[in-house]
VOPAGU-2260 file (C-alpha; in pm, 1 decimal, decimal comma):
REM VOPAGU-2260
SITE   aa  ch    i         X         Y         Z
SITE  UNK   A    0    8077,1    7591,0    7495,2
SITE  UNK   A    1    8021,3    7208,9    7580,6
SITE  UNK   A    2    7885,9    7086,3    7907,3
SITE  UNK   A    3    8222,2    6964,9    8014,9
SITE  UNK   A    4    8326,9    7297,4    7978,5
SITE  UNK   A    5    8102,6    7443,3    8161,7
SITE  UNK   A    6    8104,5    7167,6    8459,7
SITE  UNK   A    7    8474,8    7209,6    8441,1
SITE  UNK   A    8    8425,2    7625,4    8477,4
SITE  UNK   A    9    8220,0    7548,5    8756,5
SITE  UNK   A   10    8357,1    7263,2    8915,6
SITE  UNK   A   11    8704,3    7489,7    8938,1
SITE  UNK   A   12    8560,9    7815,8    9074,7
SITE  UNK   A   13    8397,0    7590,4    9329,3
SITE  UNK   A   14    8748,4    7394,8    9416,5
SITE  UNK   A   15    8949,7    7756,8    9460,9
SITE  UNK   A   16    8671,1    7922,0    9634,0
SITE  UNK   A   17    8571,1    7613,7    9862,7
SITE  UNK   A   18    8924,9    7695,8   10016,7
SITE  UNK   A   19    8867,7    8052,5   10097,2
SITE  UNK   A   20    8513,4    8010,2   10242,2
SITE  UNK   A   21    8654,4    7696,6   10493,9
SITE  UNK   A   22    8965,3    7906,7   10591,9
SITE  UNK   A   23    8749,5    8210,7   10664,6
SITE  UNK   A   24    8500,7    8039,0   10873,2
SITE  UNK   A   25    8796,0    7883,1   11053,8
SITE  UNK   A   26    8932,1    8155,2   11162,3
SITE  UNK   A   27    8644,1    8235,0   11347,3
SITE  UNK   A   28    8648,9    7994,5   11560,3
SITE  UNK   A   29    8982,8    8025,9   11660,4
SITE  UNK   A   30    8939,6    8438,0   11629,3
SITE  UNK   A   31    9233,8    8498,9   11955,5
SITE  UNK   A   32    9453,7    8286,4   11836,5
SITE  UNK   A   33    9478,7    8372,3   11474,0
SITE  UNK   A   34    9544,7    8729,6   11573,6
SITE  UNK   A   35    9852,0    8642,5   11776,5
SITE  UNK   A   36    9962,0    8444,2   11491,6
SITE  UNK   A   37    9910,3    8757,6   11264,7
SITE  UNK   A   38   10099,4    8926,0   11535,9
SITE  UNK   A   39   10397,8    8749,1   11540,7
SITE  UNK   A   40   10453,7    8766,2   11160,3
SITE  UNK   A   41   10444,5    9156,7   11204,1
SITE  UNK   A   42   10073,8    9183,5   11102,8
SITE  UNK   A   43    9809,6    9364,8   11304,9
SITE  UNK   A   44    9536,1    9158,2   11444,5
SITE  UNK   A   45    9326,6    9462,0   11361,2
SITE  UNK   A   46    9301,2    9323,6   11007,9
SITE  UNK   A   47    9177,5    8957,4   11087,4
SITE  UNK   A   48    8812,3    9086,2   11035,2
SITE  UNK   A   49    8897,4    9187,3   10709,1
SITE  UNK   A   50    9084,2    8912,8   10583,6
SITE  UNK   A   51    8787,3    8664,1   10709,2
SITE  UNK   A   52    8526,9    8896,6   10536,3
SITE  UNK   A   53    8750,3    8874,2   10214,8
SITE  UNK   A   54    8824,5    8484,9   10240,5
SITE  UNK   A   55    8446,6    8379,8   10317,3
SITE  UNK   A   56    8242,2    8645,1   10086,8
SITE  UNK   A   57    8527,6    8662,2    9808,5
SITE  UNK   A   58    8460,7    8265,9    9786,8
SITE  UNK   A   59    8096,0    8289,8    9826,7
SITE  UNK   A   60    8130,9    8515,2    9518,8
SITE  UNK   A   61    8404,3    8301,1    9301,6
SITE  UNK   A   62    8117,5    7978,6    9377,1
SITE  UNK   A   63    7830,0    8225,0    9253,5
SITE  UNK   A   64    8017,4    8373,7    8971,7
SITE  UNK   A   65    7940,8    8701,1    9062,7
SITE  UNK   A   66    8246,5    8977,3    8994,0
SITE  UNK   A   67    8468,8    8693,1    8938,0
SITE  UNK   A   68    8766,6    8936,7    8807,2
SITE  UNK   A   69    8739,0    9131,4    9047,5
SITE  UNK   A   70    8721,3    8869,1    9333,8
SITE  UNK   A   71    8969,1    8644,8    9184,4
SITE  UNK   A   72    9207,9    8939,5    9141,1
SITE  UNK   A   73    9153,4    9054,1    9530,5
SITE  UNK   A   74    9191,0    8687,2    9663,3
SITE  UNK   A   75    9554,4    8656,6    9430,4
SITE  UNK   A   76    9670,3    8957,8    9564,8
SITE  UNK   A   77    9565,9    8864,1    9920,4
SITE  UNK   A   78    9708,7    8496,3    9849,6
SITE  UNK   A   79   10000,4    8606,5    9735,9
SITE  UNK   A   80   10110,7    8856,6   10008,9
SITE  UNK   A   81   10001,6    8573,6   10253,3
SITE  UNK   A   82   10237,1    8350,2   10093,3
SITE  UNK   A   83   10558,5    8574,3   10148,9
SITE  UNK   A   84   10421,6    8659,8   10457,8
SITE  UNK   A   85   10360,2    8353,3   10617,6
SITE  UNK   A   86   10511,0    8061,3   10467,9
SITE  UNK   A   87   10875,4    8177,6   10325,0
SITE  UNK   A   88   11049,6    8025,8   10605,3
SITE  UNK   A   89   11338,1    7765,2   10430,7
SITE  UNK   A   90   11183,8    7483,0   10660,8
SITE  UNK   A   91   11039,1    7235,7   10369,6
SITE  UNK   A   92   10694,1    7245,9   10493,4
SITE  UNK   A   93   10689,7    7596,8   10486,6
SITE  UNK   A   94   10826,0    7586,6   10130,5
SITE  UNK   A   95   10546,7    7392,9   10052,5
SITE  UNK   A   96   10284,0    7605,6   10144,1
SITE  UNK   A   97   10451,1    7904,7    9989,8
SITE  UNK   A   98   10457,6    7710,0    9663,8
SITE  UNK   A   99   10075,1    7599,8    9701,7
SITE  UNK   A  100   10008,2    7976,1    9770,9
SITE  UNK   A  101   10168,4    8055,4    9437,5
SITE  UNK   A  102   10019,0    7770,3    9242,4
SITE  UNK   A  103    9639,3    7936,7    9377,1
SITE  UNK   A  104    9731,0    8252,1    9277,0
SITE  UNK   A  105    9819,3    8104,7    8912,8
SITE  UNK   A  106    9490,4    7962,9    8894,1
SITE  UNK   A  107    9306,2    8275,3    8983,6
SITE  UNK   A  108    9489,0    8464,5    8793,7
SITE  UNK   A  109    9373,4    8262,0    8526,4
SITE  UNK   A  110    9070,4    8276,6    8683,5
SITE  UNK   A  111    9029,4    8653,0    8619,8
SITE  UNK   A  112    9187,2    8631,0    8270,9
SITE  UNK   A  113    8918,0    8398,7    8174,3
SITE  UNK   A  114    8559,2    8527,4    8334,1
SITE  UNK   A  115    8363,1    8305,1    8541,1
SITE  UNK   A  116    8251,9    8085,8    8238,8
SITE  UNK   A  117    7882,8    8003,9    8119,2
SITE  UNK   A  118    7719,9    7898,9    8460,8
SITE  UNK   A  119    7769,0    8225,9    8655,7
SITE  UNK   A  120    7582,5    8525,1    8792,8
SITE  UNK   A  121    7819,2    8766,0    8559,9
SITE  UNK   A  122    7677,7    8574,3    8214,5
SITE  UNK   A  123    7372,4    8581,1    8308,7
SITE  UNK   A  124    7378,4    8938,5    8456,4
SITE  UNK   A  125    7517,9    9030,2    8097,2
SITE  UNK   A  126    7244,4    8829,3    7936,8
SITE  UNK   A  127    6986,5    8998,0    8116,8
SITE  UNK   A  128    7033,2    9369,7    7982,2
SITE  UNK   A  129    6723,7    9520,7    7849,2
SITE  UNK   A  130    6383,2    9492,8    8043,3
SITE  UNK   A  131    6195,9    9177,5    8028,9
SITE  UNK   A  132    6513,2    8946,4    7909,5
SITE  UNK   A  133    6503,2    8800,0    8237,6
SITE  UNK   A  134    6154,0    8628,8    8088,5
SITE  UNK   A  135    6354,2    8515,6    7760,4
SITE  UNK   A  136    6676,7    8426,9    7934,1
SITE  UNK   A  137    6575,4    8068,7    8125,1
């Protein structure tokens, strides 16, 4: 694998997941108020801490690498029940987001069908599986 490859591995898991991490962390802030949104599309409030632990620490872990398939397959599903959720109103912005909501879930999906690529904790966790290949592995 070439280093734009790998740059281009990374530079995408970093692009999807930057996302995820921002919208967590912005919901926050505005903690109340996204829980009366949730509300009003039928969804309990209840949930908001787990959606912001899934949004922030599933990103963290798409930019690491770590359990990419896993992660990318959780944050697809979640994306894609958001999508139908929230945004499949026939207003045209609306529309829009539903679509953008698909497109992510295409890329993670290929995301998971992939692996995380060469510059991730889950190569390097495989790398390192006998004692002492952590001082052969640099």
């Amino acid at each position: 694998m070439t280093v734009i490859e790998k740059s281009a591995d990374l530079t995408g898991r970093i692009l999807i997941a930057g996302m995820f991490v921002r919208a967590g962390v912005a919901k926050i802030g505005s903690f109340a108020g996204t829980q009366a949104y949730m509300a009003s599309a039928g969804v309990p409030g209840a949930l908001l801490s787990a959606v912001i632990a899934l949004e922030v620490l599933g990103g963290i872990a798409l930019i690491l690498g770590y359990r990419t398939r896993i992660v990318a397959i959780a944050l697809a599903g979640f994306t894609v029940v958001a999508a139908f959720l929230f945004h499949n109103a026939p207003d045209q912005m609306q529309q829009t987001m539903f679509m953008k909501n698909l497109a992510i879930t295409g890329g993670l999906l290929i995301l998971a069908s992939r692996d995380s690529g060469s510059w991730s904790l889950d190569t390097r966790n495989t790398r390192l599986s006998r004692p002492g290949d952590v001082l052969r592995n640099p």
